[in-house]
C-alpha positions as CSV (number, residue, x, y, z in Angstrom):
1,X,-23.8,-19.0,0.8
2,X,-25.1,-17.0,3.6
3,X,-21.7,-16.0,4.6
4,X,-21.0,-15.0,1.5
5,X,-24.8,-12.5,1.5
6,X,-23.3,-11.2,4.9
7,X,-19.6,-10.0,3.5
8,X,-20.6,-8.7,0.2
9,X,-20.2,-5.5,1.2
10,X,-16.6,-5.7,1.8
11,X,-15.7,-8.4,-0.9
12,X,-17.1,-6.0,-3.5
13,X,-15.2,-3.4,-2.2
14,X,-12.2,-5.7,-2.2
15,X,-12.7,-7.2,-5.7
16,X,-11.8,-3.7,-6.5
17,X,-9.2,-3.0,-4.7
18,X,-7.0,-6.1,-5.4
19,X,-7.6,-4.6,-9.8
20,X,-5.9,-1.8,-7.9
21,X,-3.3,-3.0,-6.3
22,X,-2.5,-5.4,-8.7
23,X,-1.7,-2.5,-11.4
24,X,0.1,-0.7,-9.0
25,X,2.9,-3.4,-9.1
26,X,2.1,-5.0,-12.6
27,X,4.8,-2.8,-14.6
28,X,7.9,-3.8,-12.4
29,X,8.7,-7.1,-15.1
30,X,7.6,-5.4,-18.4
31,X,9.8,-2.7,-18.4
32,X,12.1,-4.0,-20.9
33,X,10.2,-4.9,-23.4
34,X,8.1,-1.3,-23.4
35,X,11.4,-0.1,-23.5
36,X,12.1,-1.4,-26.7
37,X,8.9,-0.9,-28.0
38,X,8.4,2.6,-27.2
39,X,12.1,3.2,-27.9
40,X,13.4,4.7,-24.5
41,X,15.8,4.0,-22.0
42,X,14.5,1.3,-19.3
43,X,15.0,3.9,-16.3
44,X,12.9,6.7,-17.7
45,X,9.8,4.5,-17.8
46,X,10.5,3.9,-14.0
47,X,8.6,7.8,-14.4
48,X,5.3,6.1,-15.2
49,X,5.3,4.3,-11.7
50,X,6.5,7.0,-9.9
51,X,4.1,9.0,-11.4
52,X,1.2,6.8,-10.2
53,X,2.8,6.7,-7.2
54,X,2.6,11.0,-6.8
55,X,-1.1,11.3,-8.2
56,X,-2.0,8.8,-5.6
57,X,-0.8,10.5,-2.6
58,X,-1.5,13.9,-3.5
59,X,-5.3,13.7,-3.9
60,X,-6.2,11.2,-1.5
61,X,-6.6,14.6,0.9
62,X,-9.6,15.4,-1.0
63,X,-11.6,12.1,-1.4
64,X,-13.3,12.5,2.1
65,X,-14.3,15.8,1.4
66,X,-15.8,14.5,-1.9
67,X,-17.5,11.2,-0.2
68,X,-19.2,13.6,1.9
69,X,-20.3,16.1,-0.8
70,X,-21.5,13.5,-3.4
71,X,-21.9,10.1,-1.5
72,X,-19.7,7.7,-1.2
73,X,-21.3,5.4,-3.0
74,X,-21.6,7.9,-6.6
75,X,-17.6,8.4,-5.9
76,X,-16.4,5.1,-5.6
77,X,-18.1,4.0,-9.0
78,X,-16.7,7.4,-10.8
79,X,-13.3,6.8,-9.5
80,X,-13.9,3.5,-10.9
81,X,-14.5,4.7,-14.5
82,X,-11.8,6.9,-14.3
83,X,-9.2,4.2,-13.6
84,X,-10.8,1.5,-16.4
85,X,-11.0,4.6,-18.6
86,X,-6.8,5.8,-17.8
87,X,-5.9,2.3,-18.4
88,X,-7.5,1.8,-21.7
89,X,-5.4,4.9,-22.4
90,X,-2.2,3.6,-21.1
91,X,-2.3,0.7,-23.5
92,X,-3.3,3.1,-26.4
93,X,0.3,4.8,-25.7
94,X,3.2,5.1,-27.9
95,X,5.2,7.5,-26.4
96,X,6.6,8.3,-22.7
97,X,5.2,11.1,-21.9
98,X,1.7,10.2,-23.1
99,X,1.7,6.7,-20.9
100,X,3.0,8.8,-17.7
101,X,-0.2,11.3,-18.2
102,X,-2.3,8.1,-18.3
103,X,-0.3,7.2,-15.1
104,X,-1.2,10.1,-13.3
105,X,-5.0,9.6,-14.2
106,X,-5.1,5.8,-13.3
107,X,-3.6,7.4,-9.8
108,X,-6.4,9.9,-9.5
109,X,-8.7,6.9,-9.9
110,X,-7.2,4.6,-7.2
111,X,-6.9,7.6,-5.0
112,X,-10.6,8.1,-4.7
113,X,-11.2,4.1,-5.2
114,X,-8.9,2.8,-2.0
115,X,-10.1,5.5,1.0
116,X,-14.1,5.6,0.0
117,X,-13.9,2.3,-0.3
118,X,-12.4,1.3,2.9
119,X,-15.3,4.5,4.5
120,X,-18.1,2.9,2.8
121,X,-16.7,-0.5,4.9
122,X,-16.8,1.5,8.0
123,X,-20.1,3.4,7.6
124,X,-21.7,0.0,7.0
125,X,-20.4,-2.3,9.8
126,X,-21.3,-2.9,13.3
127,X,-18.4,-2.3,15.3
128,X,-17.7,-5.6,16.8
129,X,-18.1,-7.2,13.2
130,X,-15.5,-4.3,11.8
131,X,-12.3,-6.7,12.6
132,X,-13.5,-9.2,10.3
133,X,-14.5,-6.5,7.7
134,X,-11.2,-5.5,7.6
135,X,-9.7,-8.9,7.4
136,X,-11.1,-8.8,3.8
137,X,-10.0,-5.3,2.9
138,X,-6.5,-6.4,4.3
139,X,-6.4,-9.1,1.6
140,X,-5.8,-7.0,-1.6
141,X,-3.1,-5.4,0.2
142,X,-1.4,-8.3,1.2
143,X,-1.6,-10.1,-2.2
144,X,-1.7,-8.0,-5.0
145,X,2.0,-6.7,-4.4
146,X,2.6,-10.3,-4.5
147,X,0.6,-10.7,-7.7
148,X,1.3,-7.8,-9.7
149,X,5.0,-8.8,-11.1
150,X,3.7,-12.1,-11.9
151,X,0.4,-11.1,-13.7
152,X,2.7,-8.4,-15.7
153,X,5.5,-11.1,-16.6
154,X,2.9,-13.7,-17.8
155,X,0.6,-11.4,-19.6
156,X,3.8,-9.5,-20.9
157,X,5.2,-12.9,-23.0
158,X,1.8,-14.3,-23.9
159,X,0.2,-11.1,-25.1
160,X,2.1,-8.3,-25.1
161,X,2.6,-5.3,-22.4
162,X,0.0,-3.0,-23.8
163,X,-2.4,-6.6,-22.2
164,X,-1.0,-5.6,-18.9
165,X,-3.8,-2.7,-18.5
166,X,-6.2,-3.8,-20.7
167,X,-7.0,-6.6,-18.7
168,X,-8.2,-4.1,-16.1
169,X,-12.0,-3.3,-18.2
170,X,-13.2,-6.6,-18.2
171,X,-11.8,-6.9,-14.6
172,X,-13.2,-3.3,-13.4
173,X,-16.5,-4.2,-15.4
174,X,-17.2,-7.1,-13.3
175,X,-16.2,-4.9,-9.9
176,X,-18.8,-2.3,-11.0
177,X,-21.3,-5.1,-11.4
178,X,-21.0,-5.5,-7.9
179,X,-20.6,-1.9,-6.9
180,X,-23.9,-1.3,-8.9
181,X,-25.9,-4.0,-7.1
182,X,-24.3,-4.3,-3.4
183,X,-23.3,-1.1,-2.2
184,X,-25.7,0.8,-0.3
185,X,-27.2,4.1,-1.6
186,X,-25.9,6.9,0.7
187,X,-27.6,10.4,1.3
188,X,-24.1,13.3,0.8
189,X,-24.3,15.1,4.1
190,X,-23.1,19.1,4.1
191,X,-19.5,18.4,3.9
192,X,-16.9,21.2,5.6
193,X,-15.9,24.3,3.5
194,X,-13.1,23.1,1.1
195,X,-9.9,24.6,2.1
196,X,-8.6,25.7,-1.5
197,X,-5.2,26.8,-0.3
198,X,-4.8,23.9,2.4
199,X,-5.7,21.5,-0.7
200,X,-3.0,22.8,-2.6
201,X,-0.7,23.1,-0.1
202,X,-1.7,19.6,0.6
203,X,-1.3,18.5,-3.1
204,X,2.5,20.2,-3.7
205,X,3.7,19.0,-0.8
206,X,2.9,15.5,-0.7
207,X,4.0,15.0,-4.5
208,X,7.3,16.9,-3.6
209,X,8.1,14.9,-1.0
210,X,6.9,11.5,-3.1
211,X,8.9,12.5,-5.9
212,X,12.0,13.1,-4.0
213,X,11.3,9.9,-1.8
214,X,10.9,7.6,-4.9
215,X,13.9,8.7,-6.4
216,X,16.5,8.6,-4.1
217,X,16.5,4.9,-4.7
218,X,16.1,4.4,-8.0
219,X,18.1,7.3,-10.0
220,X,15.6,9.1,-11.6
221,X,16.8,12.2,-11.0
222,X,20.4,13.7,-9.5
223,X,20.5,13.2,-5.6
224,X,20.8,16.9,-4.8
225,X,17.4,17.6,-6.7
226,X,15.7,14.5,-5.3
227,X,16.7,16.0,-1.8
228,X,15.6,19.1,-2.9
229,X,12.4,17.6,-3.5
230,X,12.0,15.6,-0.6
231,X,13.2,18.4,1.8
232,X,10.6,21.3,-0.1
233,X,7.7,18.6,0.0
234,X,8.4,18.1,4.4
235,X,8.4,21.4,4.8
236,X,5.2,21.9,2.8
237,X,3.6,19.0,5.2
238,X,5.1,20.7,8.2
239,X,3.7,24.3,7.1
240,X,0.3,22.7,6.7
241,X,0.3,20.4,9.8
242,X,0.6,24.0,11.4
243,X,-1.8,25.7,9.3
244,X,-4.4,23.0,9.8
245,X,-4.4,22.6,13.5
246,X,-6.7,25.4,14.0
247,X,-9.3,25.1,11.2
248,X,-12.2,22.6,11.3
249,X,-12.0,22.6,7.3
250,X,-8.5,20.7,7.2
251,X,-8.4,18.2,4.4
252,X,-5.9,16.0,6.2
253,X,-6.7,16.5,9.9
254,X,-3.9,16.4,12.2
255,X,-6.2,17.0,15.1
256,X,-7.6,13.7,14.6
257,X,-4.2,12.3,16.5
258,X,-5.5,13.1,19.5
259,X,-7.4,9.9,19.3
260,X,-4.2,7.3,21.0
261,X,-5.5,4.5,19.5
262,X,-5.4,6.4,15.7
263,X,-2.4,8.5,16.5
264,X,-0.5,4.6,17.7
265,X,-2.2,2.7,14.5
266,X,-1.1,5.3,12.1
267,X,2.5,5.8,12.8
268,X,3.2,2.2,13.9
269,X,1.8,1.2,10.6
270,X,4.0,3.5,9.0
271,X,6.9,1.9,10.6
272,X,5.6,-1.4,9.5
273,X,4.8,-0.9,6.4
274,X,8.0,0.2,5.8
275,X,9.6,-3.4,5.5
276,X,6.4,-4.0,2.8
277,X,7.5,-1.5,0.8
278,X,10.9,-2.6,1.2
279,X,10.8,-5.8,0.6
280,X,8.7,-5.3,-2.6
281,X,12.3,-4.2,-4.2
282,X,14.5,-6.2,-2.4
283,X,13.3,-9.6,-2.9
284,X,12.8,-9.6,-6.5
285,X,16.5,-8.7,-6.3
286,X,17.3,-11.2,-4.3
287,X,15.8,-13.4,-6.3
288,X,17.1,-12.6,-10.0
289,X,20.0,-10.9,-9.3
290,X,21.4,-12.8,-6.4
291,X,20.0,-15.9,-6.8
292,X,20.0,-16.0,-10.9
293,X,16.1,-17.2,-10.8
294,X,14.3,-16.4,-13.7
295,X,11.4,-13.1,-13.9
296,X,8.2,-16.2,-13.6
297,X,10.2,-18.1,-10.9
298,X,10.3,-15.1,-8.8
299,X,7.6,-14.0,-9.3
300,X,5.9,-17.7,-8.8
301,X,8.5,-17.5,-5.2
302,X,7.1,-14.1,-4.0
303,X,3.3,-15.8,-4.3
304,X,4.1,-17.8,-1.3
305,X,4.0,-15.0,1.0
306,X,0.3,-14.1,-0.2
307,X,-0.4,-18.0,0.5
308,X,1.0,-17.5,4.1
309,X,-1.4,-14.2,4.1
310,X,-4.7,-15.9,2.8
311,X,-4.0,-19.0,5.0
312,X,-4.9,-16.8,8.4
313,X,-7.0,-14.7,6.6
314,X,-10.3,-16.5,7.9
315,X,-8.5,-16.7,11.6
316,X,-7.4,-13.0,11.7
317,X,-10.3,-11.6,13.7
318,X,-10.6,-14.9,16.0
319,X,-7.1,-14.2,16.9
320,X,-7.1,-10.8,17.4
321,X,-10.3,-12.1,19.7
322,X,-8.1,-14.1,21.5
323,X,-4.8,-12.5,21.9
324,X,-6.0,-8.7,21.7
325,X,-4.6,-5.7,19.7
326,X,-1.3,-4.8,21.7
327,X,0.1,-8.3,21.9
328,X,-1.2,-9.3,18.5
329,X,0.7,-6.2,17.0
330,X,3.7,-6.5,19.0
331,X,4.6,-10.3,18.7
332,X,3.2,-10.2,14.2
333,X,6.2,-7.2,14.4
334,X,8.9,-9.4,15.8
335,X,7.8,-12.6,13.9
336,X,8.4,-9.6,10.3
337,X,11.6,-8.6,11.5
338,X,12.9,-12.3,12.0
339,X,11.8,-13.3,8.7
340,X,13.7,-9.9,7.1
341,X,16.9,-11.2,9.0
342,X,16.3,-14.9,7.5
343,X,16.3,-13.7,4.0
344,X,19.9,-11.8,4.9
345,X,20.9,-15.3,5.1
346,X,19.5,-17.0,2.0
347,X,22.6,-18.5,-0.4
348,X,20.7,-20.3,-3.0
349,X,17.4,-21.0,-4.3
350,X,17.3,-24.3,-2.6
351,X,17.6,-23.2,1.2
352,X,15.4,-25.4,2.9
353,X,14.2,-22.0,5.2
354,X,13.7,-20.2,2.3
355,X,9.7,-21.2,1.4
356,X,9.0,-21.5,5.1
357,X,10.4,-17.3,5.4
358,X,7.9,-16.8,3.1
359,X,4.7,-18.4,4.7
360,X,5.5,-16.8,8.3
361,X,6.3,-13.8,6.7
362,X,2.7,-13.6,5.3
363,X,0.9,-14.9,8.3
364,X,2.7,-12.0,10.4
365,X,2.1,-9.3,7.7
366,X,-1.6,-10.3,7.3
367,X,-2.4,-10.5,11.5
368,X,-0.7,-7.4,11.7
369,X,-2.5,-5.8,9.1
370,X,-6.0,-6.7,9.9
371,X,-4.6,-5.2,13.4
372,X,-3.4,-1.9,12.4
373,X,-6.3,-1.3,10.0
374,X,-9.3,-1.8,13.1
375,X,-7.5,-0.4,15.8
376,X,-6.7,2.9,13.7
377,X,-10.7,3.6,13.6
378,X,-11.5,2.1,17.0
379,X,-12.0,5.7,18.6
380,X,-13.0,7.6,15.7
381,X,-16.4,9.1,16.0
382,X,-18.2,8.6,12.6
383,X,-18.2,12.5,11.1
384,X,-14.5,11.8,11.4
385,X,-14.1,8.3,9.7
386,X,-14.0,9.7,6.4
387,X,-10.9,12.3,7.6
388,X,-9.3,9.7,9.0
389,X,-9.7,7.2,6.2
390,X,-7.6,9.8,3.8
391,X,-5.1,10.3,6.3
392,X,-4.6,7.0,6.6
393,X,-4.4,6.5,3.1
394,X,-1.7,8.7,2.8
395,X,0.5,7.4,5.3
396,X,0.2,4.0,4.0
397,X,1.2,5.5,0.0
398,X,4.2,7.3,2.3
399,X,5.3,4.9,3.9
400,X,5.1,2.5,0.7
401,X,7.2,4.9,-0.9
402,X,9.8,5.7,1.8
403,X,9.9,2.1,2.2
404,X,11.2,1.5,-1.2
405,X,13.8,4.5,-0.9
406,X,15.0,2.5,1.9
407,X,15.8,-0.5,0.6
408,X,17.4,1.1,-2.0
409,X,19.6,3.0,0.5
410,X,19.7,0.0,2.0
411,X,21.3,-2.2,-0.7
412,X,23.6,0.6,-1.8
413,X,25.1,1.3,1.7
414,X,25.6,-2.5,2.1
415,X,27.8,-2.9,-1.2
416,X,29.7,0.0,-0.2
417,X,30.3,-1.6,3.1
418,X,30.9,-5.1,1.6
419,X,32.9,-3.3,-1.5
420,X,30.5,-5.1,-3.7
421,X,29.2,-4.1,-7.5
422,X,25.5,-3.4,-8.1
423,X,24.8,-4.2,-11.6
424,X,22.0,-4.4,-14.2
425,X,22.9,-8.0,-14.2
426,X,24.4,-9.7,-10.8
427,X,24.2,-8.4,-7.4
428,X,26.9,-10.3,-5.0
429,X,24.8,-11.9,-2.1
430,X,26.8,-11.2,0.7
431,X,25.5,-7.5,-0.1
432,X,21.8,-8.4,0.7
433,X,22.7,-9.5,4.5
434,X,23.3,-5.8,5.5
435,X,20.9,-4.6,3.2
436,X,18.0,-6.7,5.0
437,X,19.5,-6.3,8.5
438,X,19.0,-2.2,7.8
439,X,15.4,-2.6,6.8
440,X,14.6,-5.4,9.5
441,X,15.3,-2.3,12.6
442,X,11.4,-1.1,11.2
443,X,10.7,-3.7,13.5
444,X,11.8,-2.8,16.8
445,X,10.8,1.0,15.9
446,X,6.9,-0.4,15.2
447,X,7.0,-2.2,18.2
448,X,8.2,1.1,20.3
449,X,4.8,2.3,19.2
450,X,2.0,-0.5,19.4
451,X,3.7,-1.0,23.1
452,X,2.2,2.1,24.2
453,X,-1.1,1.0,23.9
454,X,-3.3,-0.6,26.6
455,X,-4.3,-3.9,26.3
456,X,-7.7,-3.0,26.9
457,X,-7.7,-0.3,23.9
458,X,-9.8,-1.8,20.8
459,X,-12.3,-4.0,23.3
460,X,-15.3,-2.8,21.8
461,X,-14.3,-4.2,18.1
462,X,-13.3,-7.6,20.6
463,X,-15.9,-10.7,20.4
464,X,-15.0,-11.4,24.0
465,X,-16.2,-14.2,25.9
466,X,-18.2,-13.1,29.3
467,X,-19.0,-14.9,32.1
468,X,-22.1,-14.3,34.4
């Protein structure tokens, strides 16, 4: 019990994160059957996720810039009502374009909810106790992906799809229970002039270059305009990367990679949560349409890696302790990649490898997490945390995104190679070897980047032994 009174700051935050996360995958099984019902073709409603997806990313710049103005504490419950208030109007939908407008404002939600909630974390935590802080925030992450398609296959046959979001009020009422009673009341502090133009800069560019990154692998739109997209939306980022560098009212602060140890955590996350994002798509696939397994028995399969996850979780920091940030990192990365290359290799559901992939593939991904997420913020001084907590945000939605392009690419180069058919209904096996091989190289490129740090870099968020 008293460990429980001295980490509900950052269970509360994570209660809400997992509702989250959870709905941010929750739609991937029901598709078909709100297909029917609201009488469009499957693929079009793929424009409700993708939709989330570009809300998300494009106003995460502003929620520091909000946290500061209004308190991180008033946000984080708004953006809370916003979300429980978008998804009692997602399940109120009956046509297309009135569930993707309920989309986009459960994404405005989650894009103030995940960022303020991780800053309230780090305003509130001693630094040597932030590693273990963030081995609770790393937990939504790691298993609501995990739990999302099989929440959303089970709630779709028992009580219908429209049960899929309105599961999230008694869910979000409970997490602003907690929000109401255990998070602390925070003064707002002058924040920096809002950059109007940088903002929308910002906004269009980011949600250009999501767009065009979610479709290329999932044929929403024709390639040339989903390159188009993707193309205009970098050279938005570029333009304000530019732009930005010599203001000290920049939304997303690219100055704030002069820090190593943020500049290393940020884009060797990228690079390694490219295989998450990939793998969200691919294994599913692997499993249904390679395998023949049934939507629950996937989904039931896909749990083990969240098992794997949760079985470190209460190690994480004692291991990071031990082993420090650089080799931690390095040796979770290779451990990923080898696990991406086993699945290549899977034939049939009953591969005796196959559960034991899973496990290790969720104690690497949840080390490595908890390792990327503290090591990010170890130099940050604290009128910078909430900068650097949106830009953070927004590389992990990028890389989510760019992830699943990939392994779409991925799968599509491979059954050219292999001459195989991709259908609605079988996928040849022997086409998922190259397709996992091609996503398993994020490895070697995230470990080009945690090797340049020191192994003394993170010490002060270290409980180290000392000797007299």
């Amino acid at each position: 019990m008293q460990k429980l009174r001295e980490n509900i700051l950052p269970l509360t935050i994570a209660f809400a994160l997992l509702m989250e996360l959870i709905d941010a995958t929750v739609l991937s099984t029901a598709l078909p059957v709100m297909a029917r019902d609201l009488d469009v073709a499957v693929l079009s409603l793929k424009m409700a996720m993708t939709t989330y997806l570009i809300a998300f990313a494009a106003l995460v710049p502003i929620s520091g810039w909000i946290a500061d103005k209004f308190g991180a504490r008033r946000t984080f419950i708004l953006a809370m009502l916003l979300f429980i208030g978008a998804s009692a109007l997602c399940a109120d939908q009956s046509t297309l374009l009135g569930l993707v407008l309920a989309r986009a404002l459960q994404g405005a939600g989650a894009a103030m909810m995940t960022p303020v909630g991780r800053l309230i974390v780090l305003r509130n935590t001693d630094r040597q106790e932030l590693v273990k802080a963030m081995v609770y925030l790393t937990v939504p992450a790691l298993i609501g992906p995990a739990l999302g398609p099989l929440v959303g296959a089970v709630v779709t046959q028992t009580l219908g799809w429209r049960w899929i979001f309105l599961i999230n009020i008694p869910l979000g009422s409970f997490a602003l229970a907690l929000a109401f009673r255990h998070l602390p009341h925070d003064t707002p502090a002058p924040p920096k002039r809002f950059d109007i133009l940088g903002f929308f800069i910002s906004a269009i560019g980011l949600g250009s270059l999501m767009a065009g990154l979610s479709a290329l692998g999932e044929h929403i739109m024709p390639m040339p305009v989903a390159l188009g997209l993707s193309l205009t939306g970098l050279g938005l980022m570029v333009a304000y990367a530019l732009r930005a560098r010599h203001r000290n009212d920049a939304l997303l602060d690219p100055n704030l990679f002069r820090h190593r140890t943020f500049s290393i955590g940020i884009w060797g996350g990228t690079a390694f949560r490219l295989s998450n994002g990939a793998i969200a798509l691919l294994l599913p696939l692997l499993f249904q349409l390679g395998l023949g397994m049934s939507i629950l028995a996937s989904g039931a399969l896909a749990g083990l890696t969240a098992v794997g996850a949760l079985s470190i979780r209460g190690f994480s920091g004692k291991v990071v302790d031990r082993f420090g940030f650089r080799s931690m990192l390095i040796l979770g990365t290779c451990v990923r990649a080898a696990s991406l290359l086993g699945f290549g290799t899977v034939t049939n559901p009953y591969d005796w490898y196959l559960v034991p992939l899973l496990l290790i593939g969720g104690v690497a991904q949840a080390l490595t997490f908890t390792a990327i997420n503290a090591i990010t913020f170890a130099d940050l001084d604290p009128q910078e945390m909430s900068r650097g907590s949106s830009l953070a945000a927004v590389a992990q939605q990028v890389s989510l995104t760019l992830g699943i392009a990939l392994a779409g690419g991925a799968l599509e180069l491979s059954a050219f190679a292999t001459g195989a058919e991709i259908s609605n209904s079988a996928i040849p096996l022997h086409a998922f070897t190259l397709g996992f091989a091609i996503v398993a190289t994020t490895g070697p490129l995230a470990i080009l980047i945690f090797s340049r740090l020191k192994t003394t870099d993170g010490a002060s968020l270290r409980h180290l032994k000392r000797t007299a």
